[in-house]
C-alpha positions, 0 to 999 in steps of 0.5 A, spaced: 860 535 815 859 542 820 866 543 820 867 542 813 863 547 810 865 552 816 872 551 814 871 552 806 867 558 809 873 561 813 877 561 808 872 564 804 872 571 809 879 571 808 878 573 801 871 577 802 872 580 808 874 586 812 880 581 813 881 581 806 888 585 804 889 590 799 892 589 793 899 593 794 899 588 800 898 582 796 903 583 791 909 582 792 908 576 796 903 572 790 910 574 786 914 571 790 910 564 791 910 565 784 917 565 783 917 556 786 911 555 782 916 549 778 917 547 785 920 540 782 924 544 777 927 548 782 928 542 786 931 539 780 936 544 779 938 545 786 941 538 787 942 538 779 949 542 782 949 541 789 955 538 792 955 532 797 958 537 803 951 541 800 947 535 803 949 535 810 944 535 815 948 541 820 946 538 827 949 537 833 948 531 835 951 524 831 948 522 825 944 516 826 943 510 821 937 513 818 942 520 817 946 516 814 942 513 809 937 518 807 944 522 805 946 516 801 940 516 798 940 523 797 947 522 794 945 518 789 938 522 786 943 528 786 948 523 781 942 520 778 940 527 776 946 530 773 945 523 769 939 524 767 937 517 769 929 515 768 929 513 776 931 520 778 926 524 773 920 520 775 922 522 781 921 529 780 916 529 775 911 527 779 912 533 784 905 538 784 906 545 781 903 552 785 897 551 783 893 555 778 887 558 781 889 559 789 885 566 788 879 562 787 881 557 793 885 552 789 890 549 794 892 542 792 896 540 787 896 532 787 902 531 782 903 523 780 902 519 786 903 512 783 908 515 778 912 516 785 910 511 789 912 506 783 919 508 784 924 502 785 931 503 784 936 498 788 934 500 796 931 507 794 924 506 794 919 513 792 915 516 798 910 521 797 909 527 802 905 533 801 908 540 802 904 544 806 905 552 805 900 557 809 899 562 803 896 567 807 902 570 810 906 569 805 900 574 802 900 577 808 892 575 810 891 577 817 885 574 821 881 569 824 882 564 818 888 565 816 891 558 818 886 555 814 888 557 808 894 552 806 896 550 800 898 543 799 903 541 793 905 533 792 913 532 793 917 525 792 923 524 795 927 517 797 923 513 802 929 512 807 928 519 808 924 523 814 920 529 814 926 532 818 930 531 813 926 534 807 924 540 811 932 541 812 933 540 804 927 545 802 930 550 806 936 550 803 933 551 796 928 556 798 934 560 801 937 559 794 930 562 791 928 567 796 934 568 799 930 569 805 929 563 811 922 561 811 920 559 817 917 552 819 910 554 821 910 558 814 913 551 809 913 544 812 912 537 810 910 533 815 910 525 816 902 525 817 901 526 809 907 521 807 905 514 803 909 509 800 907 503 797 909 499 803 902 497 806 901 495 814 901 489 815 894 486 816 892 485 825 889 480 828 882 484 827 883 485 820 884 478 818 878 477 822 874 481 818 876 478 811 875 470 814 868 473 818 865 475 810 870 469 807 866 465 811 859 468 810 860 468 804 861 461 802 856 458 806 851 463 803 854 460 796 852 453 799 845 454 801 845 458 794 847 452 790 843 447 793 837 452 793 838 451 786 839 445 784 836 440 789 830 442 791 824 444 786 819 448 790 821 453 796 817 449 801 822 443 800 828 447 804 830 446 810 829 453 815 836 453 815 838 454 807 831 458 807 835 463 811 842 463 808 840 462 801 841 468 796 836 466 792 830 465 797 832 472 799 833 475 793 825 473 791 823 475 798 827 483 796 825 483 789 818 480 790 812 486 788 807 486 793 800 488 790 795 490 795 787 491 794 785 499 797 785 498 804 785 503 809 790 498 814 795 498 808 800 504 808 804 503 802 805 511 801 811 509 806 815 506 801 815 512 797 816 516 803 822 512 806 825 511 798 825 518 798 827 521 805 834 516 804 835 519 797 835 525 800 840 524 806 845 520 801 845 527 797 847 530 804 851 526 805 854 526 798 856 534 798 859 533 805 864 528 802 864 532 795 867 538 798 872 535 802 876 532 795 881 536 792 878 542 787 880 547 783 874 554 785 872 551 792 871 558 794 865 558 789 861 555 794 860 561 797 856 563 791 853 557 791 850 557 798 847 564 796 842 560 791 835 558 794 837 551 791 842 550 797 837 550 801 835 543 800 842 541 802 842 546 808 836 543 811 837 537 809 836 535 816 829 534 815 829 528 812 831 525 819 825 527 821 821 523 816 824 517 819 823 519 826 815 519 823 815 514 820 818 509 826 814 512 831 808 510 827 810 504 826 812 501 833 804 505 835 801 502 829 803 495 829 806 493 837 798 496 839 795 491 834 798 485 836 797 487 843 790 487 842 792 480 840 795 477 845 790 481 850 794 486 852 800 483 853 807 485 851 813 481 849 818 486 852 825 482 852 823 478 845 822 485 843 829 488 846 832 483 842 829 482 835 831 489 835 838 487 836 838 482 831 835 486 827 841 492 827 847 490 831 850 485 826 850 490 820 852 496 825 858 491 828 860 489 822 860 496 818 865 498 823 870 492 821 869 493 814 870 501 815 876 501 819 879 494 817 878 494 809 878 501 807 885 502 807 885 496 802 881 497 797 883 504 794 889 509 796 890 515 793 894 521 795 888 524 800 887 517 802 892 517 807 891 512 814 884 509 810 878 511 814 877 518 816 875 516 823 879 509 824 881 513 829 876 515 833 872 508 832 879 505 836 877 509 842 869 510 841 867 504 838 864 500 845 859 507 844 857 505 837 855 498 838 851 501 846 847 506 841 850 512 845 854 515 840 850 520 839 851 524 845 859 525 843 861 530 838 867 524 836 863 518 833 865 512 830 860 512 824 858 518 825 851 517 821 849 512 826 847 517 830 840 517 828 841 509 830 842 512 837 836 516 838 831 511 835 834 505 840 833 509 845 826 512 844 825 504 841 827 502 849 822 507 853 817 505 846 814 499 851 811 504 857 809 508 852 804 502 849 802 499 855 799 507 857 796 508 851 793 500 852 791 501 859 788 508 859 788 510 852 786 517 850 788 520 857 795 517 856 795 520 849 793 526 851 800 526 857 804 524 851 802 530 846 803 535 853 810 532 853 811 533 846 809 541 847 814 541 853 821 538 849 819 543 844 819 548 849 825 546 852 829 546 845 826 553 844 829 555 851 836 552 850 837 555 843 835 562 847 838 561 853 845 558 851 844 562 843 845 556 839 846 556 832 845 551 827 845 556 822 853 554 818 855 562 820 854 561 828 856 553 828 859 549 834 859 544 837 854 545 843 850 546 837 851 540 834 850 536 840 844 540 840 841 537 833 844 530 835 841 529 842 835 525 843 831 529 848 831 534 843 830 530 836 824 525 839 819 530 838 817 528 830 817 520 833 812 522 838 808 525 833 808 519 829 807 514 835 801 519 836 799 519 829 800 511 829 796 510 834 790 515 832 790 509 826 790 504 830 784 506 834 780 509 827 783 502 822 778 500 818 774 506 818 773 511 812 773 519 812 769 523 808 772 529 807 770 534 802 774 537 797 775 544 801 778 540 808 782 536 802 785 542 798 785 546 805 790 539 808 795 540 801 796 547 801 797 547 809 802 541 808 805 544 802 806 550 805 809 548 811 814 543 808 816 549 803 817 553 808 821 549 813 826 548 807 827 556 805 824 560 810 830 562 813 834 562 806 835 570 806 841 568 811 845 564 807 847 570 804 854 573 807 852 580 807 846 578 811 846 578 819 845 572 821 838 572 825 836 573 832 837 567 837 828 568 838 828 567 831 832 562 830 829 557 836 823 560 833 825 557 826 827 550 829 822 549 834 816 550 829 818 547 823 820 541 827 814 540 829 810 543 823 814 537 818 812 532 822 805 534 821 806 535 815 808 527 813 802 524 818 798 528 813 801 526 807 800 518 809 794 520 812 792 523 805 794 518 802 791 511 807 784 515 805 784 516 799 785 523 798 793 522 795 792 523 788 798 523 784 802 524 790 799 518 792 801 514 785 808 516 786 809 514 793 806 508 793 808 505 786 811 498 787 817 500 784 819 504 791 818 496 795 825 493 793 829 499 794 825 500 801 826 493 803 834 495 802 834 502 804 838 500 812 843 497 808 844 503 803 844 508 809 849 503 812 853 503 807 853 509 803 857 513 807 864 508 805 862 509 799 862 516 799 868 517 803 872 512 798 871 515 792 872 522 795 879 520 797 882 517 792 882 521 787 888 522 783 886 530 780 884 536 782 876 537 778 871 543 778 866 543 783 859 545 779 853 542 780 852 538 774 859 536 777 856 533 783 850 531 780 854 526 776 858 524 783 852 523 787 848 518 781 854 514 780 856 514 788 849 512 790 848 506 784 854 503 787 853 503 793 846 499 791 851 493 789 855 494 794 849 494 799 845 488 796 851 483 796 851 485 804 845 484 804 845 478 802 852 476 805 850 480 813 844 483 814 838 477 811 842 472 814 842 476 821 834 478 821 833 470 819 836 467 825 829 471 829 825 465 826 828 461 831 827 465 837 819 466 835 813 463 839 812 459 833 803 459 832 801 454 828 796 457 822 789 454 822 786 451 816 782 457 814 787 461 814 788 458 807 782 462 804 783 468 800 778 471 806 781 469 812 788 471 809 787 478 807 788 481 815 795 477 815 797 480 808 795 486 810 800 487 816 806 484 811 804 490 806 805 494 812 812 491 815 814 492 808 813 499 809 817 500 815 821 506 817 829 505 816 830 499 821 823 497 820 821 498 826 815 493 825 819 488 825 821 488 832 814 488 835 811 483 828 810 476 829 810 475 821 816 472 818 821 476 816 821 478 808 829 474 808 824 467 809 817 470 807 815 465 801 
């Protein structure tokens, strides 16, 4: 997503800048880029009267077979043409114009891509290509970004025929046009933007893939049908039904939970985990929003210069929410269970619940995004399926090890907030172990090493002047945002935090009302200041700031956000929340909370999918993408309940085989001697993004909960 924006950004200096040209410059180039805006037609009448001496390709070597068909093509496109033959007007028709617009960062012009590729006429079958043009020396724009400012415009030609072969025919009638020779590094076609309607045939990874979700899918739909129909209580079916049937996890993803006021209950984290996810899905949304075709890119130049770009730009803060959330949970949780079992931990069950509970859908997303994506949709933008198929064929092995987030080539890139929370889930164990063995003194070692990791952000960014300000990106900068050393700082606040709670359970404070309105001002001080506090840098005409200000900016704010969610859920627990506390703790966040790790799975394929198959260029404006993100973030709730219920429930229900089964004592019937055990439930439901408590938790998953 950095080196999208930077990109679009580039582009727009070019205009904007001190590179950007004087008007007597510009002029005499734009009329000529001018003169080929019927692009098509000029093709059109160029071999409307070309001859076929015309259309050999002059080179020294032997024509090949290919040559040779391609000419014969070729050949009947021209006669098809001077006939008026509907094949070869289609073909022609569907070419892109000039676009209207390219002052105002219009660059594409899709033409017709399924008008080109349904071309069928005897052997000649439509191939679709972009013609690639780089305006800004035709412009004559020097400078830094001129290279990123190309133009794309859809053309179609016989699919026997080579972008060799079309860049020779295009250079021909552009000498006819301009009567100058363009070079190839000024207007070319290349073959990596071709299609045609051929598909791949399917590999044995591919296929794989379909019979792995043939195969699931059928068994979840036996398990449901006999759920249904032969068993009249839910206590009559068998464990293994239970974990595959899409009714039984359907009751236990929709089941609203109501708790009694209880200071061991924290529902405020599904408000707070629903609304962080939100917000990293609208993130995400504007990345791919941007990457599709539009007619005024450069009017994101504009946009980053309102205060409400800020929500975007720093979005990263919702991951931090997240790493509060799980720190809080492993300390919370893992510490009272090892009150029960005396101290002991469980370390390798642990090692692999959390396996079970992630890897699966992780394994299978990566089939799915790089197997399935080209099947499903198409489009011109569309070419080669997912964006990163590539990378994952190199880099899948660091996906599926929880490492990627210290490669700047990732496959699934979202993941990496995946990577660091295994990670610091791994070292989780020595932490619990200190703070049980030597309690308040190994607290007071943990928020010492929280103080020097943030001291050791601040040196880097200082020493190394990194930037995560768009102006000053890199990529050392981004491996600085993704590296779990310096982002574990808000997961050790929250596992401080968590174990704050545990040792104060059950205990009330009584706060006045100027402590409770001191807590909300300070809190809402520092989360709107952490957003637009460094907003008068968006601005282009503003300096970027200073590397102290900027290692300032990021070393405080990520610790100022962290504290800022423990005294939200802290306000909230006591009973000081109110009306936030109303609105994060309503039932209605649970089911959403429940699916929140698929939705953050799989909004990503959802996204990419609708950006790359569009058709026409469209006008970017935030009604625009408002619309986008509403539309893409509903589908890809559908999308992630059918894999909830077809992968990641049945997965997650396959743990209750491999726990220490305990048999419940009679009394435990009784609504008294319940009220612990629902408690911890409430709690596991209010879990971070990969429910961090059940990994430690003894209590049944929710896919088989009753």
């Amino acid at each position: 997503m950095f080196k999208l924006l930077v990109c679009i950004f580039l582009c727009g200096i070019v205009l904007f800048s001190a590179a950007q040209p004087q008007e007597g410059d510009v002029l005499p180039g734009y009329h000529n880029l001018k003169k080929l805006r019927p692009l098509g037609t000029e093709f059109a009448e160029y071999f409307h009267n070309v001859t076929l001496s015309d259309l050999e390709v002059r080179d020294p070597r032997l024509p090949s077979q290919q040559d040779l068909l391609c000419l014969r093509h070729m050949t009947q496109l021209t006669l098809g043409l001077a006939s008026g033959e509907f094949w070869a007007l289609k073909m022609i028709d569907s070419w892109g114009l000039i676009p209207s617009g390219i002052l105002t960062g219009n660059q594409n012009d899709l033409g017709n891509f399924d008008e080109c590729l349904s071309i069928t006429k005897d052997s000649i079958r439509g191939k679709y290509c972009f013609l690639e043009t780089t305006v800004s020396k035709i412009l004559g724009v020097n400078g830094a970004a001129a290279e990123f400012w190309k133009l794309r415009v859809a053309t179609c030609f016989p699919a026997s025929c080579s972008a060799s072969h079309m860049n020779k025919f295009l250079s021909q009638m552009t000498q006819r046009v301009f009567n100058v020779s363009i070079p190839s590094t000024v207007m070319s076609i290349s073959d990596s933007t071709c299609q045609t309607s051929e598909r791949e045939p399917c590999d044995g990874l591919t296929i794989f893939t379909i019979v792995l979700l043939s195969i699931m899918g059928s068994i979840v739909a036996l398990c449901t049908v006999y759920d249904y129909f032969s068993c009249h209580t839910q206590n009559q079916l068998p464990a293994m039904v239970k974990v595959f049937s899409a009714r039984t996890n359907s009751r236990a993803l929709f089941r609203i939970v109501e708790t009694k006021p209880s200071s061991n209950v924290i529902d405020c984290l599904h408000g707070i985990r629903c609304m962080s996810l939100v917000w990293v899905v609208f993130c995400h949304e504007q990345g791919y929003f941007l990457s599709s075709a539009y007619l005024n890119i450069f009017d994101i130049l504009r946009w980053v210069e309102y205060p409400s770009s800020s929500i975007y730009l720093h979005g990263f803060f919702s991951v931090d929410s997240f790493f509060v959330i799980g720190g809080l949970l492993v300390a919370l949780i893992s510490l009272r269970m090892m009150d029960k079992s005396k101290g002991k931990l469980n370390v390798p069950l642990m090692y692999l619940h959390r396996l079970i509970r992630i890897l699966p859908n992780v394994a299978v997303a990566m089939l799915i995004y790089t197997k399935l994506m080209g099947l499903m949709a198409d489009g011109p933008l569309f070419k080669g399926g997912y964006s990163g198929k590539a990378v994952c064929g190199k880099s899948w092995h660091r996906t599926l090890l929880f490492v990627n987030n210290y490669f700047l080539e990732r496959c699934l890139p979202h993941t990496w907030y995946l990577c660091v929370d295994v990670q610091l889930f791994l070292i989780s164990p020595i932490l619990l172990i200190s703070l049980h063995k030597w309690g308040k003194k190994a607290a007071a070692v943990i928020v010492v090493v929280i103080g020097l990791l943030a001291a050791l952000l601040f040196g880097s960014m200082m020493v190394h002047h990194y930037s995560l300000v768009l102006k000053n990106t890199n990529e050392e900068s981004q491996r600085l945002y993704t590296s779990t050393h310096y982002h574990c700082t808000p997961w050790l606040i929250g596992f401080i935090f968590g174990y704050f709670l545990y040792l104060n359970q059950g205990k009330k404070f009584r706060l006045n009302w100027l402590a409770v309105w001191s807590g909300w001002i300070l809190c809402l001080a520092m989360i709107f200041t952490s957003i637009f506090a460094i907003y008068p840098a968006a601005k282009w005409t503003t300096p970027a700031p200073s590397s102290l200000e900027e290692a300032s900016y990021y070393t405080f704010t990520r610790l100022g956000w962290s504290l800022a969610i423990c005294w939200v859920i802290f306000a909230c627990m006591q009973g000081y929340g109110g009306l936030a506390n109303s609105f994060l703790s309503s039932p209605l966040w649970q089911p959403l909370s429940r699916l929140s790790y698929s939705v953050y799975i799989w909004h990503v394929f959802m996204q990419e999918l609708n950006a790359r198959r569009t058709r026409t260029n469209t006008y970017y404006s935030d009604y625009n993408m408002m619309l986008k993100f509403w539309s893409d973030i509903g589908f890809t709730f559908l999308l992630s309940y059918l894999l909830y219920l077809i992968i990641e429930a049945p997965f997650n229900g396959l743990d209750i085989f491999i726990r220490p089964q305990r048999k419940a004592p009679p009394t435990m019937k009784t609504q008294t001697n319940s009220e612990p055990t629902q408690e911890i439930q409430n709690i596991e439901d209010g879990s971070n993004i990969t429910e961090e408590l059940k990994d430690c938790d003894t209590v049944p998953t929710n896919s088989v909960s009753k």
